[in-house]
N, C-alpha and C positions, 0 to 999 in steps of 0.2 A: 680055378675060376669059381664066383658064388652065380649066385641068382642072378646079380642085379650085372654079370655079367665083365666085373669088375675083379683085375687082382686085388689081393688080401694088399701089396702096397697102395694101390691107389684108395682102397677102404680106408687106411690107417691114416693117411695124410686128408683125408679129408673129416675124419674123427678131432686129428690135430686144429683142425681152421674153424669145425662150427661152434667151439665153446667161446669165440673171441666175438665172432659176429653177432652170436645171441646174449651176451654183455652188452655188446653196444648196443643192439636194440632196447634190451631193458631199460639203460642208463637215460637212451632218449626218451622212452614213454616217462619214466621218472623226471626228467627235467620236464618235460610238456606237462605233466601234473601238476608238477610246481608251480608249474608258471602259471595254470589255472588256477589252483589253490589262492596262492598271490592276490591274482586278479579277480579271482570270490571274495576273495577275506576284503581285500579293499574297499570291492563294488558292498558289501555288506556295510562295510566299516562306517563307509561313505550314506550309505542307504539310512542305518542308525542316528548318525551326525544328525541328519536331515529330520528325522522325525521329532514330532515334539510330546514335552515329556508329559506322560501319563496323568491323565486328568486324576482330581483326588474324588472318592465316592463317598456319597452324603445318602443319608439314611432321609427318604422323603418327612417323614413323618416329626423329626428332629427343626423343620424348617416351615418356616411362616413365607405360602405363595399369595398371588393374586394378580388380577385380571386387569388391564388396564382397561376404563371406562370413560365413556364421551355422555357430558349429559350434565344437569345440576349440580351444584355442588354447596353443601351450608359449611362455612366456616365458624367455628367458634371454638369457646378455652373452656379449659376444665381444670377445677381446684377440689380441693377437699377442704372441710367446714363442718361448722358447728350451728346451731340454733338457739342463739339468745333471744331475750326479750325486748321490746321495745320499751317498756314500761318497766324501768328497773327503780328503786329505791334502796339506797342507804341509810338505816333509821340511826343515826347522830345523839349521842349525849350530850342534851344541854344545858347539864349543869353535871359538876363534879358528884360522882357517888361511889357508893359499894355495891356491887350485885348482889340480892336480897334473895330473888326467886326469879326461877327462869322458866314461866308458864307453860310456853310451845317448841318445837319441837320441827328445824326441819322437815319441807314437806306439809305440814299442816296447812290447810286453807283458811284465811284471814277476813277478813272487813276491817276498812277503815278505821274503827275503833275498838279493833281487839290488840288486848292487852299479852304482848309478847313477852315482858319478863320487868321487872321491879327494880329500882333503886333503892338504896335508903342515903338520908345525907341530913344528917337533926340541924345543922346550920341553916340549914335553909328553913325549913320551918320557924325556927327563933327566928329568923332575919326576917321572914313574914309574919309572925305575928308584932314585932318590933313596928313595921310597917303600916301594917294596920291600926296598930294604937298611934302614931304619927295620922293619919289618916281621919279619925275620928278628933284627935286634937284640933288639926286644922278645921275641920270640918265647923266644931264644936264653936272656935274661933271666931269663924267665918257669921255664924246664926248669932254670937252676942256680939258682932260690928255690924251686922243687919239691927240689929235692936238699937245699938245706940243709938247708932242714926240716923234710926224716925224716930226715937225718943225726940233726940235736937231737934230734929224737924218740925216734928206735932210744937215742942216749945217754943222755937222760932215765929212758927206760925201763931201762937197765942198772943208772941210778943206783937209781931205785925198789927196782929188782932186789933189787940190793947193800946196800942201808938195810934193807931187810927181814932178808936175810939174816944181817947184826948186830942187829937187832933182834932172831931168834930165839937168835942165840947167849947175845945176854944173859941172855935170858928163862931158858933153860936153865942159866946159868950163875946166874944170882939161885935160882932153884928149888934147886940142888944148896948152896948156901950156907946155905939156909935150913936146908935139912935137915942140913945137916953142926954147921949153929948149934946145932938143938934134941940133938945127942949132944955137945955141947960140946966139937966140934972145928972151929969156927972161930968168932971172935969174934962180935959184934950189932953193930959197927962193919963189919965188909968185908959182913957179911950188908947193910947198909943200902946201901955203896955199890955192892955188885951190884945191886940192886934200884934204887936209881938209875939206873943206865946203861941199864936193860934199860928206863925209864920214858923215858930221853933216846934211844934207839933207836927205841924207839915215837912220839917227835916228829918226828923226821929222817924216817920213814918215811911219816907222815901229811903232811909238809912238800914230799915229793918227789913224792908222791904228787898234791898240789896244784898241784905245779910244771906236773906232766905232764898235769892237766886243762885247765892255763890254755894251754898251748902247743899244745894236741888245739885246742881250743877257737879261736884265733886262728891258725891252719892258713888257713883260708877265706876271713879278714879277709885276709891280706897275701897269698895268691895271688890274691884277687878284685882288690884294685890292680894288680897284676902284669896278670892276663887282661883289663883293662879296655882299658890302653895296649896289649895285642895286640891286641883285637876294634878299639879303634880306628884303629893301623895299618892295621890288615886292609881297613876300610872305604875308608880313604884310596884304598889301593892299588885295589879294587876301581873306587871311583869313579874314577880314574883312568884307572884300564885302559880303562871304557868308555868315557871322552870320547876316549882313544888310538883305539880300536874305530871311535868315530863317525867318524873322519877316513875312513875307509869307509863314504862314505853309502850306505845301504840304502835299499830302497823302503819297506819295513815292511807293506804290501797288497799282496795279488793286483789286477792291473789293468793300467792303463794311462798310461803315462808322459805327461803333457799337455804340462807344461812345465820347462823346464829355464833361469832366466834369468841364467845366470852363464857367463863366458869361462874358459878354461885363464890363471891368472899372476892370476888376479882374488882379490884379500885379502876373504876373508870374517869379517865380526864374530858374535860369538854370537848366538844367535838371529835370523839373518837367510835367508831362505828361500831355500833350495837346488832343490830341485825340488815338484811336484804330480803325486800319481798320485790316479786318480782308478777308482772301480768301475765298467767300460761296462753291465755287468749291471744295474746301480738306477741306474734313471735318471728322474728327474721333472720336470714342465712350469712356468717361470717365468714365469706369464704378467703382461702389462701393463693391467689392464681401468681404462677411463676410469672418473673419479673419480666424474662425473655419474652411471655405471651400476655401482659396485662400491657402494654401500649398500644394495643386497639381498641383499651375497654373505654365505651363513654356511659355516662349518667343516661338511663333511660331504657339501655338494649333488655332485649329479653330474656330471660333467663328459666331454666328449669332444676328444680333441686330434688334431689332422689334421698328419701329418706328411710331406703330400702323396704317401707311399707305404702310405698306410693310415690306420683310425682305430684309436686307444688310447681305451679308456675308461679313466675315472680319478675322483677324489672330492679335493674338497678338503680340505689339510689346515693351512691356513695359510694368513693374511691379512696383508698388511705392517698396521702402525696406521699410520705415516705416509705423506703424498702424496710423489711423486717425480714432477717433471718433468706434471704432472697425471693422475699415474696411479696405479693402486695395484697392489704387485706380490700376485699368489696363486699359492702355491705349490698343485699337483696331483699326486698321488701314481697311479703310473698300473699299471694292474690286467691280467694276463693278461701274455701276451708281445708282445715288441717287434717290432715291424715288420721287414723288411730295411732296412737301411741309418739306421735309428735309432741316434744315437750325439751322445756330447756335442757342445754349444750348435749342434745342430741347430735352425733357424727352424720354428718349430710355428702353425698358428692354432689356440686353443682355445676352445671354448663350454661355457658353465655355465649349467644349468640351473635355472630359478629357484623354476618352479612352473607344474602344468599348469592353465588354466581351461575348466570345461567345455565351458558352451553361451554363447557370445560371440560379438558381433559386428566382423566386423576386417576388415583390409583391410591391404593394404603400408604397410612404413613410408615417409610419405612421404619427400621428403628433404630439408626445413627444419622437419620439424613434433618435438617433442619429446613426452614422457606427459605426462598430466596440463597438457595447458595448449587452450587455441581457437585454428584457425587457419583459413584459406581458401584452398578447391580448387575446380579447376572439375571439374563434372560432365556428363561424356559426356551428351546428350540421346536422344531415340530414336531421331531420324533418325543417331545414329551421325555427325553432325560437326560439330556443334554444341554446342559446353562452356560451360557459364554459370557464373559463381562462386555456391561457398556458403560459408557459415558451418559450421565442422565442431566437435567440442568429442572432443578425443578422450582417450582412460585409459592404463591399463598398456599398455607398450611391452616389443616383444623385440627381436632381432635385426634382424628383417626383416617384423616384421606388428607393427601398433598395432591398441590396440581402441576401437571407435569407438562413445561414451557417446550422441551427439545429430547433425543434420544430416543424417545419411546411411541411408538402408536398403538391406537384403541385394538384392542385383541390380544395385546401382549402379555406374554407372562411372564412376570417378578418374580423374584426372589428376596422379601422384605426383611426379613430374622437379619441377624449381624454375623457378616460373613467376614470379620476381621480372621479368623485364623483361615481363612485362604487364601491371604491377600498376594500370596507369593505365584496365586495360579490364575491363569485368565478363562481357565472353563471348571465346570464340574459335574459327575454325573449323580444324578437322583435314580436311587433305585428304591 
């Protein structure tokens, strides 16, 4: 007998039975883990399934925010430009030459009758003085058929004169006939042919007399032929002189010399452009505003041109009608005085104003979002790092703020920068 009271066979046989029982215990707690295990892994599995996937993190500083705001809002466009003149010239060869001398010099300031650079062209001189001696010919012409005909004339008139003069003799001498008739000393035969004579004296006289109307009269006719070939001489030669004249090209404006694009020995043809002066005084802004943003612009709106040493205000006064390059050019006419260092095709940026709207709700333009159309931004959360996407629907656009119709209200915060490489996630977090 042991201890416990028990023979050594009943010890043995129950040595035999506990190694079976305590198998089977293990094997269940093993199965019952399993079955837990299982039912973890799945409730995880399941748990995972369910969550959504990890937002991507965006470097604050990498992104362009802002605030959504209720309150005024100015619409207008913006181009970049230049500063030409209003007062430009082309100085024109008008008449064929050689470039002789080329006095000035880009840049130099002008008056109307300074001389910017020289022709030469010898034809033209011969061709006026040829002219001139034509000129003097006619002329010369013109003063010996003024002389002839008052010569005739004064002659004419002596003849009248002189016809008269026999006319009265007759008359007197018919008279004295008559009456010597009627005391019958001299016949009724010499009485008649006195009286004839003094009747053919009175024709010559009326005859001469007609002569001298007709030649008064045609005085006017053959000098106005005469002064016609002077007057047109005269033109010739005038016109002449000046194309001789122009071979001294002038500026013809006060200003400033731009450009000059011809060499000394260089053959210039008529009308081919010799130099450009241009007035630094009126000067106005040629801006380029995108095509998409220039069908609001009208003649008149206001405008501001920055010529990075100042701002000009200005008003429009002119709209290209056609596209260039996708843009359209507005001319801006610009008010007050000129800035320092303002001067032609100066790089300007300018902005036109379109129209102010009162009480609007708006926020930055984003920077893939256009007016009038829907797009999607994410919005700053409260905790400040957390952006989720919205649907945004937004209106009239300016410069630099759009106004925003639906999705968003006043307090909010955007996320403007171009968020295309996240387009795959509907949140993100800002750290």
């Amino acid at each position: 007998m042991n201890r416990t009271g028990r023979s050594p066979v009943e010890n043995t046989e129950m040595d035999i039975q506990r190694p079976a029982s305590v198998a089977r215990a293990r094997r269940n707690r093993r199965i019952l883990w399993g079955v837990v295990g299982v039912v973890g892994i799945s409730s995880v599995t399941v748990a995972l399934a369910r969550l959504k996937p990890a937002a991507p993190t965006v470097d604050r500083a990498t992104v362009w925010t802002d605030t959504v705001k209720r309150g005024p809002m100015v619409r207008n466009v913006r181009g970049l430009g230049t500063l030409v003149p209003e007062e430009i010239r082309w100085i024109p060869a008008e008449t064929a030459g050689r470039v002789e001398r080329i006095l000035l010099r880009p840049g130099a300031i002008v008056k109307p009758d300074t001389i910017v650079l020289e022709l030469s062209n010898p034809s033209e001189a011969q061709a006026l003085a040829e002219l001139e001696g034509q000129k003097r010919a006619a002329e010369a012409e013109l003063t010996t058929l003024r002389a002839r005909i008052e010569n005739e004339l004064v002659s004419q008139q002596a003849t009248v004169v002189a016809a008269d003069s026999e006319f009265r003799q007759a008359t007197l001498q018919a008279t004295a006939d008559v009456a010597l008739a009627k005391e019958g000393l001299k016949s009724n035969l010499e009485t008649q042919l006195s009286t004839m004579r003094a009747e053919a004296r009175r024709s010559r006289v009326d005859s001469e007399q007609k002569r001298l109307a007709q030649m008064t009269g045609s005085v006017d006719a053959q000098l106005a032929v005469q002064q016609a070939a002077v007057e047109r001489t005269r033109t010739q030669v005038i016109l002449k002189r000046s194309q001789v004249d122009a071979l001294k090209v002038r500026a013809g404006i006060a200003g400033v010399l731009q450009v000059v694009p011809v060499e000394v020995g260089q053959q210039m043809a008529p009308g081919a452009n010799l130099a450009r002066v241009a007035n630094p005084s009126r000067l106005k802004a040629e801006l380029k505003i995108p095509e998409t943003q220039a069908k609001d612009v009208q003649i008149g709106l206001v405008a501001s041109i920055d010529t990075r040493n100042g701002l000009i205000a200005g008003r429009v006064v002119r709209i290209d009608p056609a596209v260039a390059g996708g843009t359209v050019t507005v001319d801006v006419s610009l008010e007050g005085e000129l800035p320092r260092g303002a001067r032609p095709d100066l790089s300007v940026d300018g902005t036109i104003e379109l129209e102010r709207l009162a009480n609007v709700l708006f926020t930055g333009r984003p920077a893939l979002g256009q007016e009038n159309s829907t797009i999607t931004l994410f919005r700053i959360g409260p905790d400040g790092i957390t952006a989720e996407r919205v649907k945004v629907t937004l209106g009239r656009a300016a410069v630099n703020t759009v106004e925003i119709r639906s999705g968003l209200k006043e307090g909010d915060q955007v996320v403007l920068s171009d968020t295309s490489a996240w387009d795959g996630s509907d949140r993100i977090r800002l750290k």
